[in-house]
Kinemage of the C-alpha trace (Angstrom):
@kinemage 1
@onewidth
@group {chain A} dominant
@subgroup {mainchain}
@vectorlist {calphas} color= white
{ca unk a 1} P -13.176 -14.666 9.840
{ca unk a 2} L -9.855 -15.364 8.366
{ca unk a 3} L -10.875 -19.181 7.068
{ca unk a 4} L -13.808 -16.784 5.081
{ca unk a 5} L -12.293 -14.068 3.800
{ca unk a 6} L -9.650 -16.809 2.096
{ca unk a 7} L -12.374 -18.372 0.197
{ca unk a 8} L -13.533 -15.044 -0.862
{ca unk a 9} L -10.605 -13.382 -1.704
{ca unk a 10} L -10.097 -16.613 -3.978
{ca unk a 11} L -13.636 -16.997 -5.318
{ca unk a 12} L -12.833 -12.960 -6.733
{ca unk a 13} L -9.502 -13.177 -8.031
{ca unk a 14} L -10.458 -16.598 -10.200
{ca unk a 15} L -13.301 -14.970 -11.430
{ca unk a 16} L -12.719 -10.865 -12.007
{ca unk a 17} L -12.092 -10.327 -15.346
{ca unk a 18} L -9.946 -6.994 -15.866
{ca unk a 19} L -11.605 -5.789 -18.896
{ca unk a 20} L -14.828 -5.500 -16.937
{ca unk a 21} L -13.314 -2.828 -14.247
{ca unk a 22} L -12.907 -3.271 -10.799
{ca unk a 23} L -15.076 -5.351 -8.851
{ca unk a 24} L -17.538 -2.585 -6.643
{ca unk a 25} L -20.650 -4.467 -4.995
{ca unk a 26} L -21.948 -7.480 -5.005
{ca unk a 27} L -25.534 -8.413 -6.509
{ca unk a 28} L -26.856 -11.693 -5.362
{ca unk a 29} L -23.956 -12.364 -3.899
{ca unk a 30} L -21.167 -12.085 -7.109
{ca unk a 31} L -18.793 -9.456 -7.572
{ca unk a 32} L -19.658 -7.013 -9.833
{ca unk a 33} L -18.094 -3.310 -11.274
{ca unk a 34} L -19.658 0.055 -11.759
{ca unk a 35} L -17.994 2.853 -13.591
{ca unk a 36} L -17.719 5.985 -11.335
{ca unk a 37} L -14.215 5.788 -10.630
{ca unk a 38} L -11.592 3.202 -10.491
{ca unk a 39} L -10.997 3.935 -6.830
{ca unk a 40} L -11.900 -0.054 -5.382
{ca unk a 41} L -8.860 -1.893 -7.160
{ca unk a 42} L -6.160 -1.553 -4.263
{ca unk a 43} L -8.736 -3.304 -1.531
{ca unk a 44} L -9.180 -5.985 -4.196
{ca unk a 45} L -5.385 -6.710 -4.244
{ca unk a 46} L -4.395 -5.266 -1.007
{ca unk a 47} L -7.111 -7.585 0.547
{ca unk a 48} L -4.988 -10.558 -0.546
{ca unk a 49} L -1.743 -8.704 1.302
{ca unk a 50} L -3.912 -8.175 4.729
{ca unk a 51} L -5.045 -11.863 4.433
{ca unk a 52} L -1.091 -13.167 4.202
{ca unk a 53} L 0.023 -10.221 7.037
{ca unk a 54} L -2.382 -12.357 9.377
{ca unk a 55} L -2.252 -16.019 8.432
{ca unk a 56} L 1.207 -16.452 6.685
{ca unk a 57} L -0.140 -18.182 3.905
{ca unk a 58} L 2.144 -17.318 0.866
{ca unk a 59} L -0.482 -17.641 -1.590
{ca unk a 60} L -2.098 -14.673 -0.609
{ca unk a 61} L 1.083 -12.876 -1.045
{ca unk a 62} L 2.016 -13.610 -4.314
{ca unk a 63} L -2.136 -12.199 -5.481
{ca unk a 64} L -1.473 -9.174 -3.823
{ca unk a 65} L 2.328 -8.794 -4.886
{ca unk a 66} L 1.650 -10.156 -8.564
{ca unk a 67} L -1.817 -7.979 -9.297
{ca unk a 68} L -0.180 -5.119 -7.798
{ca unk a 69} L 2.903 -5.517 -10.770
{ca unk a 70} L 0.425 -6.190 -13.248
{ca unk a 71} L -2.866 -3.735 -12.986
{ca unk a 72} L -1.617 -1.002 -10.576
{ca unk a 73} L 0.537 1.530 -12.314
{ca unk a 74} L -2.059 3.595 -14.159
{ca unk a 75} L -3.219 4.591 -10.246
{ca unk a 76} L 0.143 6.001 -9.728
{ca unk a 77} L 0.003 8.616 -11.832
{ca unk a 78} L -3.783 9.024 -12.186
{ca unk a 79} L -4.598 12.610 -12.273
{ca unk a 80} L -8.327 12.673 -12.132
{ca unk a 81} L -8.963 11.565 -8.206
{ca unk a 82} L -8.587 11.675 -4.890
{ca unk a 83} L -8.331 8.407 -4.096
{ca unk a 84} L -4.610 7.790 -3.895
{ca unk a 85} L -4.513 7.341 -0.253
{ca unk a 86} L -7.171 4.099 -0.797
{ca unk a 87} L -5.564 2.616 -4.109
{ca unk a 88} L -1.918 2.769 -3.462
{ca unk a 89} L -0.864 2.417 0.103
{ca unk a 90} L -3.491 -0.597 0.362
{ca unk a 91} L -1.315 -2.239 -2.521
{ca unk a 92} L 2.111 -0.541 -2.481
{ca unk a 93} L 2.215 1.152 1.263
{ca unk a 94} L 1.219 -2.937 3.032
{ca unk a 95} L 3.723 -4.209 0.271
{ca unk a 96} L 6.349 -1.974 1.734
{ca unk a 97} L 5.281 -2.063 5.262
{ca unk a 98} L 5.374 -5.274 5.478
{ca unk a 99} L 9.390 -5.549 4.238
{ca unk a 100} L 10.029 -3.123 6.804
{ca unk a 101} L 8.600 -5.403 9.233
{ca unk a 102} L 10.474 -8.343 8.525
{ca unk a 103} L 7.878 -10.264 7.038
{ca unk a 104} L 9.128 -10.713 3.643
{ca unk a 105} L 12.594 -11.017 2.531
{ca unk a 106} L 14.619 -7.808 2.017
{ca unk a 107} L 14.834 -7.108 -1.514
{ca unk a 108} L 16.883 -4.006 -2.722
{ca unk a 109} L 15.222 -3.299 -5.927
{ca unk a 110} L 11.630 -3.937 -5.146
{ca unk a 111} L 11.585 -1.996 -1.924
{ca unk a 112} L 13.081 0.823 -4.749
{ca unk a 113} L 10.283 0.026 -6.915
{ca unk a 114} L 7.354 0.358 -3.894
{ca unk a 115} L 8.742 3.398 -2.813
{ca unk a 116} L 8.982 4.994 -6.370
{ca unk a 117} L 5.708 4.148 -6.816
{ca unk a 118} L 4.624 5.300 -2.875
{ca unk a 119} L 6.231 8.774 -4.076
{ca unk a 120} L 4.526 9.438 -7.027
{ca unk a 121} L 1.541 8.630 -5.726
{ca unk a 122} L 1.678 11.594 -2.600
{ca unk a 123} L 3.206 14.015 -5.059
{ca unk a 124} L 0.310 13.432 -7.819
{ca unk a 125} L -2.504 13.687 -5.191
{ca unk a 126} L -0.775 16.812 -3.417
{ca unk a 127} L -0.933 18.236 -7.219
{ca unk a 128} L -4.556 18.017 -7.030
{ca unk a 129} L -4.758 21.460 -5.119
{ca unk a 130} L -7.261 24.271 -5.382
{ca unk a 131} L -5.727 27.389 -3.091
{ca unk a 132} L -8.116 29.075 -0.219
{ca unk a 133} L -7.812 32.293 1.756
{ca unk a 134} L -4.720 31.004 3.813
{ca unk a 135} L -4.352 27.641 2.779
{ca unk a 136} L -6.415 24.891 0.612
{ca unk a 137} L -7.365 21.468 0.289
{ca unk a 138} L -6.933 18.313 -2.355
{ca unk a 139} L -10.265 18.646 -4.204
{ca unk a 140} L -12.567 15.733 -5.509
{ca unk a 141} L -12.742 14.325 -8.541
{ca unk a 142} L -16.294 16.456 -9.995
{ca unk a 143} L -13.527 19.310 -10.094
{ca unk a 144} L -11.710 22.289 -8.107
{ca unk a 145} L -14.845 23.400 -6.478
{ca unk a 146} L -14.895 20.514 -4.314
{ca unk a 147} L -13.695 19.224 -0.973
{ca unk a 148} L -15.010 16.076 0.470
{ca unk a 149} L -14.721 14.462 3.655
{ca unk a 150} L -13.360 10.865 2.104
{ca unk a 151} L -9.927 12.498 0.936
{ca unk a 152} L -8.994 12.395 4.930
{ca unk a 153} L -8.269 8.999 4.397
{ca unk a 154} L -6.123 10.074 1.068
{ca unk a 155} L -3.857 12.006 3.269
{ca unk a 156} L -2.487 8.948 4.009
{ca unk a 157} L -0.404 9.104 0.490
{ca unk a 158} L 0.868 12.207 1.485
{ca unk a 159} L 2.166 11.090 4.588
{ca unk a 160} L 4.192 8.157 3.337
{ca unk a 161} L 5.385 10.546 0.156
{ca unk a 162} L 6.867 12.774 2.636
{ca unk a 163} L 8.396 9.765 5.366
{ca unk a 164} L 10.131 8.600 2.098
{ca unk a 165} L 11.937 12.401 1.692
{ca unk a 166} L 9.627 13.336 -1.622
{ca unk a 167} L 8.440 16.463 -2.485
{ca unk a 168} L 6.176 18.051 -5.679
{ca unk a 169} L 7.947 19.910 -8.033
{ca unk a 170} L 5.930 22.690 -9.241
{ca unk a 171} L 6.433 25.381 -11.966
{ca unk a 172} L 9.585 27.522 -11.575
{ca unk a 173} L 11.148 24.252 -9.718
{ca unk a 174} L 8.872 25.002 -6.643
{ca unk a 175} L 9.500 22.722 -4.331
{ca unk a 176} L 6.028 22.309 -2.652
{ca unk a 177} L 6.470 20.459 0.915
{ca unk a 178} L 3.864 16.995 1.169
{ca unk a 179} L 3.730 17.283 4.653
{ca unk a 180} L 2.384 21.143 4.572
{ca unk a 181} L -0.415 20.701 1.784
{ca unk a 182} L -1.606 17.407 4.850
{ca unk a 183} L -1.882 19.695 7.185
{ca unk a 184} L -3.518 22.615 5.018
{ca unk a 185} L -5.762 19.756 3.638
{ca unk a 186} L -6.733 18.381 7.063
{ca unk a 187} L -7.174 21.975 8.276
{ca unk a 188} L -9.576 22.476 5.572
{ca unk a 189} L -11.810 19.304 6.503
{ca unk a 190} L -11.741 20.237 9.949
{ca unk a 191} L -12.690 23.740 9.742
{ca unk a 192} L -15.502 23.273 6.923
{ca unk a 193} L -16.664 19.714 6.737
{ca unk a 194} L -16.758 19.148 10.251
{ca unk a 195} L -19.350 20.569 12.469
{ca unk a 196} L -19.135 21.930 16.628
{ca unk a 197} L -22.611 22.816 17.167
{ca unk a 198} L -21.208 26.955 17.229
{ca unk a 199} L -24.205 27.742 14.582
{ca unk a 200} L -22.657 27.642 11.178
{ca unk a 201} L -26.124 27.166 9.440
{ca unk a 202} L -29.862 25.981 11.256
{ca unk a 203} L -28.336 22.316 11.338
{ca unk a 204} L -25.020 22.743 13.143
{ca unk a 205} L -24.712 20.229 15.270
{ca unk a 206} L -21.688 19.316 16.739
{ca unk a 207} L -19.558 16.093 14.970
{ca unk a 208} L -22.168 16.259 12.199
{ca unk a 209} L -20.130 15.636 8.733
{ca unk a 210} L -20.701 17.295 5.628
{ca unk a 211} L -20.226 14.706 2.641
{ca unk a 212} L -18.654 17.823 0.340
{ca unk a 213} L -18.087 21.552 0.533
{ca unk a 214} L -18.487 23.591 -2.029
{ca unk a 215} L -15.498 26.542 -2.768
{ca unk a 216} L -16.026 29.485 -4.921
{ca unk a 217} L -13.277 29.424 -7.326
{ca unk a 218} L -12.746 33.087 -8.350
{ca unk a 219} L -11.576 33.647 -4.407
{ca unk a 220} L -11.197 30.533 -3.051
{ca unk a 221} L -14.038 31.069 -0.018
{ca unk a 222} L -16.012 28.511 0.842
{ca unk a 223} L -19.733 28.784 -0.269
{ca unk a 224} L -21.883 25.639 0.959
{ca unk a 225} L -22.288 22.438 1.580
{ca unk a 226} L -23.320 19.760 -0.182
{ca unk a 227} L -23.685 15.637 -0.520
{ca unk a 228} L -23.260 13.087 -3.343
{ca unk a 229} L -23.797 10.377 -1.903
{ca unk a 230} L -25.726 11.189 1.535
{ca unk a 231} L -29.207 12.218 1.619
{ca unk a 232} L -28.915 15.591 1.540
{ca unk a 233} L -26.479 18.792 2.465
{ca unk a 234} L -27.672 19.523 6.075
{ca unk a 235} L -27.780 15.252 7.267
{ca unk a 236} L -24.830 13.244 7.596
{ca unk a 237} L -23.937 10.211 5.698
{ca unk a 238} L -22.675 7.804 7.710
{ca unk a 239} L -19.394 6.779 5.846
{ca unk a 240} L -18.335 9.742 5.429
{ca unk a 241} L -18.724 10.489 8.880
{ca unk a 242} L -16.642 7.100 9.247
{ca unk a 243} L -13.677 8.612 6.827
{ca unk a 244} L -13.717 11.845 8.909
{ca unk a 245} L -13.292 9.064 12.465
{ca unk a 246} L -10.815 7.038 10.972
{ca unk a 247} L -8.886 9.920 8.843
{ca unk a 248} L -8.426 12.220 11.782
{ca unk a 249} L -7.887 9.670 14.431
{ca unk a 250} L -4.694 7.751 12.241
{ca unk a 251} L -3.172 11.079 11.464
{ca unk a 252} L -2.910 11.600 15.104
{ca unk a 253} L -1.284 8.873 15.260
{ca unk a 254} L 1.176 10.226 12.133
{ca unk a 255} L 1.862 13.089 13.996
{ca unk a 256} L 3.298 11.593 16.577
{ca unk a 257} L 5.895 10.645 14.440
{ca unk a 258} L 6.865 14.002 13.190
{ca unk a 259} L 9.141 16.233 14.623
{ca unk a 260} L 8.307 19.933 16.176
{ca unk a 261} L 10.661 21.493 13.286
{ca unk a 262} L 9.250 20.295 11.194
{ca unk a 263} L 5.489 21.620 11.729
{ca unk a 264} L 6.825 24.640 12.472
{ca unk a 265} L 6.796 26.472 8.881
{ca unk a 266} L 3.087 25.043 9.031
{ca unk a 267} L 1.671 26.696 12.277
{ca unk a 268} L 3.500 24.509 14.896
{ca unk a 269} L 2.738 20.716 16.398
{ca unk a 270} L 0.210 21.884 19.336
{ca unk a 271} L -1.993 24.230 17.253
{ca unk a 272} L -2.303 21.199 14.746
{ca unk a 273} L -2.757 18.291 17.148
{ca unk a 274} L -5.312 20.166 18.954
{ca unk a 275} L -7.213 20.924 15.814
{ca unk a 276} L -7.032 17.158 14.246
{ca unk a 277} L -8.254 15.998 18.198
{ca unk a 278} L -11.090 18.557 18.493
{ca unk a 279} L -12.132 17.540 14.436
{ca unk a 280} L -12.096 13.847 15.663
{ca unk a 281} L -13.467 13.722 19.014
{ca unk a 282} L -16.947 15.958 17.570
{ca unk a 283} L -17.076 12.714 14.914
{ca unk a 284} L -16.350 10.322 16.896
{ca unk a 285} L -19.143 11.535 19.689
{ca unk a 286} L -21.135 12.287 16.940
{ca unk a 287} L -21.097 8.652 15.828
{ca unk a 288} L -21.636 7.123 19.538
{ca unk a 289} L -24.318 9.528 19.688
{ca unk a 290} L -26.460 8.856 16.539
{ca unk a 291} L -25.412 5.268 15.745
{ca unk a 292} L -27.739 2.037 17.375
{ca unk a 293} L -26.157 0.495 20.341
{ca unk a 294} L -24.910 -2.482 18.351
{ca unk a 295} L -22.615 0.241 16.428
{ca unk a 296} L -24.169 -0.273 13.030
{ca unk a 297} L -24.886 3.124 11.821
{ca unk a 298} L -27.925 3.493 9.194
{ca unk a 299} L -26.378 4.992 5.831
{ca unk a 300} L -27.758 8.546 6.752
{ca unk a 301} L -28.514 9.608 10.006
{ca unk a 302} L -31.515 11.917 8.170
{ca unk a 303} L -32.477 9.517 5.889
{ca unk a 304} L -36.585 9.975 6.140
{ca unk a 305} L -37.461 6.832 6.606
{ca unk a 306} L -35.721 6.648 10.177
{ca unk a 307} L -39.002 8.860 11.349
{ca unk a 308} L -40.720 5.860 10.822
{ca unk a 309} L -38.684 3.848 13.100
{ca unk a 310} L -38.994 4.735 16.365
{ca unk a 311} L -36.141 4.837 18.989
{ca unk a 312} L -33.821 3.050 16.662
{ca unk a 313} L -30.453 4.385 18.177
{ca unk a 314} L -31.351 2.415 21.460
{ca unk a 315} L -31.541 -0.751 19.780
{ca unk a 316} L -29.507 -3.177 17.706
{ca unk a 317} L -29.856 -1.793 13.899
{ca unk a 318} L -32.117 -4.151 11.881
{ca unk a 319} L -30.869 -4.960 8.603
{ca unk a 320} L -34.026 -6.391 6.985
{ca unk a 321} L -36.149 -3.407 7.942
{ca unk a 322} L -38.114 -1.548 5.471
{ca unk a 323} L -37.514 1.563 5.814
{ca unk a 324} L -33.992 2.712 5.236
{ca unk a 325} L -30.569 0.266 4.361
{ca unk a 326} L -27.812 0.072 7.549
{ca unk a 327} L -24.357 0.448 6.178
{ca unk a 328} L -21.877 -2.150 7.973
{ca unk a 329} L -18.879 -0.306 5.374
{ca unk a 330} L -19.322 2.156 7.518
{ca unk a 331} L -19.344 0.684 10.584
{ca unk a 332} L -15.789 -1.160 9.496
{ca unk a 333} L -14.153 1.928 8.559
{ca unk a 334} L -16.092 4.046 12.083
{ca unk a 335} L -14.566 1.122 14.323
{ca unk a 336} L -10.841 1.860 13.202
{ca unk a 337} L -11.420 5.253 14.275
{ca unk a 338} L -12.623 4.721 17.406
{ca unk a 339} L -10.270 2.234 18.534
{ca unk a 340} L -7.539 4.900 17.052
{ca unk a 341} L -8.621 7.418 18.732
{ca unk a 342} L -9.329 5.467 22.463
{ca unk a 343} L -5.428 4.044 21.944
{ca unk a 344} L -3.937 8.057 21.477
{ca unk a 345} L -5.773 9.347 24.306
{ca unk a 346} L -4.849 6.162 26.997
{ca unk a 347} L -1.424 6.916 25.140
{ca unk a 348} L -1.637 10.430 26.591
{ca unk a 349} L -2.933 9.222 30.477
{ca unk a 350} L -6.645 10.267 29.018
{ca unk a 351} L -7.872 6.734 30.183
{ca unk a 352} L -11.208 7.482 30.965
{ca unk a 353} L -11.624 9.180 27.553
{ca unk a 354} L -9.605 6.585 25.624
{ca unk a 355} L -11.447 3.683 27.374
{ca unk a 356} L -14.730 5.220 25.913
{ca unk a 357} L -13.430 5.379 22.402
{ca unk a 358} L -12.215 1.995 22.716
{ca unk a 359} L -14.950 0.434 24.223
{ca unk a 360} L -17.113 2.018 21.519
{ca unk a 361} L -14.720 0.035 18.832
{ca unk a 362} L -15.032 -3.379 20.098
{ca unk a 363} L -18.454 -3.191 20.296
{ca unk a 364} L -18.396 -2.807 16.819
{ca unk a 365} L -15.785 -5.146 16.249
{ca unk a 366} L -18.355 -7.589 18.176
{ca unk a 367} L -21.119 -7.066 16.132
{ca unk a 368} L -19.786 -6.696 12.272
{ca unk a 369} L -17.723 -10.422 13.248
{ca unk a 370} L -20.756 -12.619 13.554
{ca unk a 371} L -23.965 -12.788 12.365
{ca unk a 372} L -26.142 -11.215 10.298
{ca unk a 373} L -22.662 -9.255 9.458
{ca unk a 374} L -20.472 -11.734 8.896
{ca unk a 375} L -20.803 -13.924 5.319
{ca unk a 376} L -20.697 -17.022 5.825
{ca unk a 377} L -21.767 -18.876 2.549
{ca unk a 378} L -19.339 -20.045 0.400
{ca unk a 379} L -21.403 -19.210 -2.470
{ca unk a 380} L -21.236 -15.380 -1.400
{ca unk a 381} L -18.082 -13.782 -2.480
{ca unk a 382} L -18.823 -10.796 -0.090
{ca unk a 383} L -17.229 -10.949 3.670
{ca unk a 384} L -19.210 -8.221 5.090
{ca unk a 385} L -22.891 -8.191 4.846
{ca unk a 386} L -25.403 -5.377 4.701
{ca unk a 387} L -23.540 -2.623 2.862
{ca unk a 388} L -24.624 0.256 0.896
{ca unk a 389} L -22.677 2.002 -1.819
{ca unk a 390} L -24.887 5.185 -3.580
{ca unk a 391} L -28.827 5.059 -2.265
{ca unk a 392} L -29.387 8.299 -3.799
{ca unk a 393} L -28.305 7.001 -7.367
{ca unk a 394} L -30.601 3.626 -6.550
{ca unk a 395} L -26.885 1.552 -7.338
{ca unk a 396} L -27.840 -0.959 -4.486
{ca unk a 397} L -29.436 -4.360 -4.956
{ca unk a 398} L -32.745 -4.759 -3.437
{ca unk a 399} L -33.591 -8.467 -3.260
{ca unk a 400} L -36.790 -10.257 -4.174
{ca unk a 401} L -39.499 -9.251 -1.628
{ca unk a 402} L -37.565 -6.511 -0.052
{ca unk a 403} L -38.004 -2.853 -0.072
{ca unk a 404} L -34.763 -1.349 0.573
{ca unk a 405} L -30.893 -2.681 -0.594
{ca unk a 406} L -29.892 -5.246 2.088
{ca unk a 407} L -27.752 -8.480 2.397
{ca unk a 408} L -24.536 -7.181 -0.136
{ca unk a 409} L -21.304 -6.362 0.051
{ca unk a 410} L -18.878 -4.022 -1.166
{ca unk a 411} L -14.631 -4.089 -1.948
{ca unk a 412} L -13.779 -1.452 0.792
{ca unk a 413} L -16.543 -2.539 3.188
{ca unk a 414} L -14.351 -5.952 2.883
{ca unk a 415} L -10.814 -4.552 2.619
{ca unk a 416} L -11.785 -2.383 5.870
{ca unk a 417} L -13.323 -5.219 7.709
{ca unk a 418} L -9.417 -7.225 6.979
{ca unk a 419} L -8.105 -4.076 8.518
{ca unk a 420} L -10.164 -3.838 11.912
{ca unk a 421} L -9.215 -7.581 12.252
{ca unk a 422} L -5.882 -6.971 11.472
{ca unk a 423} L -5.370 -4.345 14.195
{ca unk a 424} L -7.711 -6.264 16.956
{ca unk a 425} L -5.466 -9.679 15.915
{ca unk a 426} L -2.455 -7.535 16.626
{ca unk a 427} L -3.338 -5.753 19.896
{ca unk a 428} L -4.685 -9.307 21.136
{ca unk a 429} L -1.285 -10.979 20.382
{ca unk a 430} L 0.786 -7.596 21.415
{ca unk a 431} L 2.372 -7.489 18.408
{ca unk a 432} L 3.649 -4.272 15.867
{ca unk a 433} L 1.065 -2.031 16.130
{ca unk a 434} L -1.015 -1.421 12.923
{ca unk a 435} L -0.375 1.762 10.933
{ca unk a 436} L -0.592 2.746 7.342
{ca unk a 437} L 3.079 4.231 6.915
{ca unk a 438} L 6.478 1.698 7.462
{ca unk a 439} L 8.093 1.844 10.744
{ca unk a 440} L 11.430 2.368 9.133
């Protein structure tokens, strides 16, 4: 997987042409950009930084180092998303991570100029706050109203803001605490995105995801919810089910690394843990549950044309079908979760419950690493195959003599699949394990 993703990560970064935006999906197999928002331009770079962290080669390095100088300040400061968690700790957070690890030389002033840039970036996406009844959450980029389930993985900004000693300044000199508007944030998701089968609405069932809530802004209470990019309100997409896995299951994980004092001024350690566990255990069931045995999830576990299909959950997912596209992005991004998750609760003596999770994650792992997953072809600058980005808006290529988007790929689809390896590669060898935030 390695020997491809080099040639790939190559092919893109001869070829991508800045003026033209960040490269998106692939059609017909070449990278290409759609404006939405810039939020794909870390995994481009911080690809090249995963592909040196597990082969060495120095190359790679210098991509990911250079483009990350060059193109990656304006996502710093940017004010207009909540993608700051995805941008800069792909680029800036491996960068630094990887100092702290030994891997690259100690240098005074550019571990100052990674963590500069690693504080900004929390502080700007904690600034990004609309208030609730007793707490609130970072809200999306179509405005205050919003909440959606991707930011989970954003958190991850926050975190590493805060490890570094940061805080936001507000008006008055209000010194607003990073690690407090996580939790509120992740409180938020879990309480109203994710779903326990207790009979919210008719379609509560228990780990389904809602893609966004929707907040009335006069008071701050929550109103409905709603999806941009699944098929509808009451169904779950399947990546952001996969954000909810993996965002829950890694801040576990943080929060082992955070002292009892200082949760305390946030509702204490045990209250929180117990609420991020019972948030990702419902996805991560939820997942196991509604996902083909193969662990390639279709994009929408109500997209209509699965009535069409039979038992598909109890057999491997079929790409080429005709009915509705499989989405391996989220399959990448699910796995990490899983595996996460599996590895906290063993952690804990949970080994039955762990071994599940875990279990669950290889078999992913399995599948998306070889074919029809897996590219292959030199003359396809995508590594991982079969990926959807927005069905509803029609964005995804549907090849000659097909009736449904099938056989593309996608930047964070690609920079996840680097991930999963990297963490598997690392487990195998019993080396550091994998997180997003520096072990110093």
């Amino acid at each position: 997987m390695w020997e491809l993703s080099a040639q790939k990560i190559l092919s893109i970064d001869k070829g991508w042409r800045p003026e033209q935006g960040s490269p998106v999906f692939t059609v017909g197999g070449r990278y290409t950009s759609r404006g939405w928002t810039e939020w794909t331009q870390g995994f481009q770079f911080g690809s090249a930084v995963l592909q040196f962290d597990a082969t060495g080669a120095a190359r790679f390095l210098e991509i990911g180092r250079a483009r990350t100088v060059e193109y990656m300040a304006p996502h710093i400061t940017h004010t207009g998303v909540h993608d700051h968690g995805f941008n800069n700790i792909s680029t800036y957070g491996n960068l630094l991570r990887l100092m702290d690890e030994g891997r690259t030389p100690e240098n005074v002033w550019e571990r100052n100029f990674y963590e500069l840039a690693l504080k900004c970036s929390g502080a700007v996406q904690a600034a990004r706050w609309s208030a609730t009844p007793g707490g609130g959450y970072i809200y999306s980029f179509n405005g205050p109203h919003s909440l959606f389930v991707d930011t989970m993985r954003s958190l991850r900004s926050l975190a590493v803001s805060w490890r570094l000693g940061h805080v936001l300044m507000a008006e008055n000199d209000r010194r607003v605490s990073l690690l407090g508007r996580l939790v509120d944030h992740a409180r938020a998701t879990a309480e109203h995105s994710v779903f326990y089968g207790e009979g919210r609405d008719a379609y509560d069932v228990r780990g389904r995801v809602a893609h966004e809530i929707v907040f009335n802004r006069i008071d701050g209470v929550r109103r409905c919810p709603n999806s941009q990019q699944g098929y509808s309100p009451f169904t779950t997409w399947t990546r952001g089910l996969a954000w909810a896995m993996c965002g829950f299951a890694e801040q576990l994980e943080f929060l082992d690394t955070v002292a009892d004092e200082d949760l305390e001024p946030f509702g204490g350690k045990a209250p929180i843990v117990a609420v991020f566990r019972r948030a990702a255990e419902a996805a991560c069931d939820f997942y196991i549950a509604e996902t083909p045995v193969d662990g390639i999830p279709y994009w929408d576990t109500g997209a209509p044309g699965l009535a069409r299909m039979g038992d598909y959950v109890s057999r491997a997912a079929d790409p080429f079908n005709d009915f509705e596209p499989v989405d391996s992005s989220a399959a990448a991004i699910g796995a990490q979760g899983l595996l996460r998750l599996g590895q906290w609760l063993i952690q804990r003596g949970e080994e039955g419950a762990g071994a599940r999770y875990y279990a669950a994650g290889l078999t992913v792992a399995r599948t998306l690493f070889g074919e029809p997953y897996l590219s292959a072809s030199p003359e396809h600058q995508g590594l991982l195959l079969h990926a959807v980005y927005h069905r509803p808006n029609g964005w995804d290529h549907i090849p000659g003599g097909r009736k449904i988007p099938c056989g593309e790929s996608c930047m964070w689809g690609d920079y996840h699949a680097l991930e999963l390896a990297l963490y598997l590669q690392r487990a195998i060898a019993r080396g550091p394990y994998l997180t997003f935030w520096s072990g110093k």
